[in-house]
C-alpha positions in Angstrom: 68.5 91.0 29.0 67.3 90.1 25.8 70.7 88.8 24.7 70.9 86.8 27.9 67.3 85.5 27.2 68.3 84.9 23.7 70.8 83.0 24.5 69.1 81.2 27.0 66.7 80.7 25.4 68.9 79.8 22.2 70.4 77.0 24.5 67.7 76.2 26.2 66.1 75.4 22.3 68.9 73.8 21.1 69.2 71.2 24.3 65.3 70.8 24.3 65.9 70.3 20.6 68.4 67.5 21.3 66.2 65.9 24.3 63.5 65.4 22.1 65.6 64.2 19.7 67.5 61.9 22.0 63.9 60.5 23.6 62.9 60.3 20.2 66.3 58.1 18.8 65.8 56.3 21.8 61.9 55.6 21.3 63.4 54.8 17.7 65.7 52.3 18.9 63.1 50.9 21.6 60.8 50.2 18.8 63.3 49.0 16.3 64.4 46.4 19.1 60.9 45.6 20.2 60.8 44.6 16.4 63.5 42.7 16.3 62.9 40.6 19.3 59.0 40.1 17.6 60.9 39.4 14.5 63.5 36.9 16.6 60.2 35.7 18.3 58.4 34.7 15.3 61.7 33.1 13.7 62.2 31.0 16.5 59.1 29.3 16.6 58.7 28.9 13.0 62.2 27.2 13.4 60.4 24.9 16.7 57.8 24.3 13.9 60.0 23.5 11.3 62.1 20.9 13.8 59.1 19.6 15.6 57.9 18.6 11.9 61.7 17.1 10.9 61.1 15.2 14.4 57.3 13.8 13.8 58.6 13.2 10.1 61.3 10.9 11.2 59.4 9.5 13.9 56.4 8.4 11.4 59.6 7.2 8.8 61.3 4.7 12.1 57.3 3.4 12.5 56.9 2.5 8.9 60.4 1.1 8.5 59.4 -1.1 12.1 56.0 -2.3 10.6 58.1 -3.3 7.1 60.5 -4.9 9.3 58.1 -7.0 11.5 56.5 -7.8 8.0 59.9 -9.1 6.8 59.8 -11.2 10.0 57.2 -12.5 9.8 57.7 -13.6 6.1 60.8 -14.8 7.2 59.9 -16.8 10.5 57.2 -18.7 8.5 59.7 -19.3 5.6 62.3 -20.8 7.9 59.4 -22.7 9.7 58.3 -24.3 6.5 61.8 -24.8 5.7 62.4 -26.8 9.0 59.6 -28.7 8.3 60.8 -29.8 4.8 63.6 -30.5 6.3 62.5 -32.6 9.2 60.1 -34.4 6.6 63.6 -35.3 3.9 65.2 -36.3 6.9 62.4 -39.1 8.1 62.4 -40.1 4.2 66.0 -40.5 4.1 66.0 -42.4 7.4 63.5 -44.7 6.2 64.8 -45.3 3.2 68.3 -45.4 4.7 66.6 -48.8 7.1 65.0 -50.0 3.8 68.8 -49.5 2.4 70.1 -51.6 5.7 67.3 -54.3 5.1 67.6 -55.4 1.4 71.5 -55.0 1.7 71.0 -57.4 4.2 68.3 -60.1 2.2 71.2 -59.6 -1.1 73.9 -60.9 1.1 71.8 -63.7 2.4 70.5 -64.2 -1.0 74.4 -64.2 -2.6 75.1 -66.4 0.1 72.8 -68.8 -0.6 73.6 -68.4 -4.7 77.1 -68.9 -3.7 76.7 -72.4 -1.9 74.8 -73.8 -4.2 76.5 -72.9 -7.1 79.5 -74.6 -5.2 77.7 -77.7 -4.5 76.3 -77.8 -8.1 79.8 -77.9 -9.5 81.2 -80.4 -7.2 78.2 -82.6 -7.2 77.8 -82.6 -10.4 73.8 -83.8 -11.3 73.2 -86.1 -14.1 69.9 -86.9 -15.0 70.1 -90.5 -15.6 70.0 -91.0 -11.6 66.9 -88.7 -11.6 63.6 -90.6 -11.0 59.8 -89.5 -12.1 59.1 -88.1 -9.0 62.2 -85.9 -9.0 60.9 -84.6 -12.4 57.6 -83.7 -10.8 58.9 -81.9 -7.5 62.1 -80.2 -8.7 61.7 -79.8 -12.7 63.5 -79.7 -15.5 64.2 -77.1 -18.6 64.8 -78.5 -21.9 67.9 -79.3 -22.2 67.2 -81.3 -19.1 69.4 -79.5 -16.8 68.0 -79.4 -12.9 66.2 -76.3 -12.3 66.5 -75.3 -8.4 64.7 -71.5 -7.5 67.9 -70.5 -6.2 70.3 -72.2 -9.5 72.1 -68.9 -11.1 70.3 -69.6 -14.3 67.2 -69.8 -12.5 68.0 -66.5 -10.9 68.8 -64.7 -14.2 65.5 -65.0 -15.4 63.6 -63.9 -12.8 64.7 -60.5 -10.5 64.0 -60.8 -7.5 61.1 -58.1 -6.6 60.5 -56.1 -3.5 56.8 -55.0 -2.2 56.0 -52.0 -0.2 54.7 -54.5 2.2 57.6 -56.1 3.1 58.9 -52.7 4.2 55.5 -52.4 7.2 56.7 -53.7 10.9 
């Protein structure tokens, strides 16, 4: 009996032996997982941390990059509106001047005109001052060398320019 206890009781301490071992490698292994899934745990939501600071990061970097934009604009919109307004102001100047252009063209051709008739009558009338009376000297004039000064004789014109005013210019 004592060999059969022995052994049963050899087996029985050997399996108990291993049942305590196996509950122990499997309380072991529980706790090695539990630790792993804290350790997963705590990885993952430093990682949520980590992204939701790359996300707030790049969110605050498209905010300033909008504000610099509108600020470039801005800059932009109220350089191209002063711009426009130089513009529009040149172009009233040149259309002015481009009327003032239209107007004296139009007095020079009148004027050349009347320079040109009357330098062809003076030729082929040909003035002598013998038939000239005292009265004719008084209204009309003469130069020096006696010669009939008219306003509009081409001598006469050389030696004074014809000047323009400002006011000639008002409507």
């Amino acid at each position: 009996m004592a060999s059969s206890s022995g052994i049963s009781s050899g087996s029985g301490t050997t399996s108990g032996t291993s049942l305590i071992q196996n509950s122990g490698t499997e309380e072991n292994l529980q706790v090695v997982m539990n630790e792993r899934k804290k350790k997963r745990m705590v990885s993952n939501r430093e990682s949520a941390r980590r992204s939701r600071m790359r996300k707030q990061k790049h969110l605050d970097d498209l905010m300033a990059q909008v504000t610099h934009l509108r600020s470039e604009n801005h800059q932009l919109l109220t350089s191209l509106n002063m711009t426009t307004q130089h513009y529009l102001t040149i172009e009233s100047d040149n259309s002015i001047l481009r009327a003032q252009m239209g107007e004296l063209s139009s007095r020079l051709e009148s004027l050349n005109e009347i320079s040109f008739f009357l330098n062809a009558n003076n030729s082929t009338v040909g003035f002598e001052t013998t038939a000239t009376t005292t009265t004719d000297h008084q209204n009309i004039g003469f130069d020096h060398n006696n010669s009939l000064m008219i306003p509009w004789n081409s001598v006469y014109m050389n030696q004074q320019p014809i000047m323009a005013s400002a006011d000639m210019f008002l409507y």
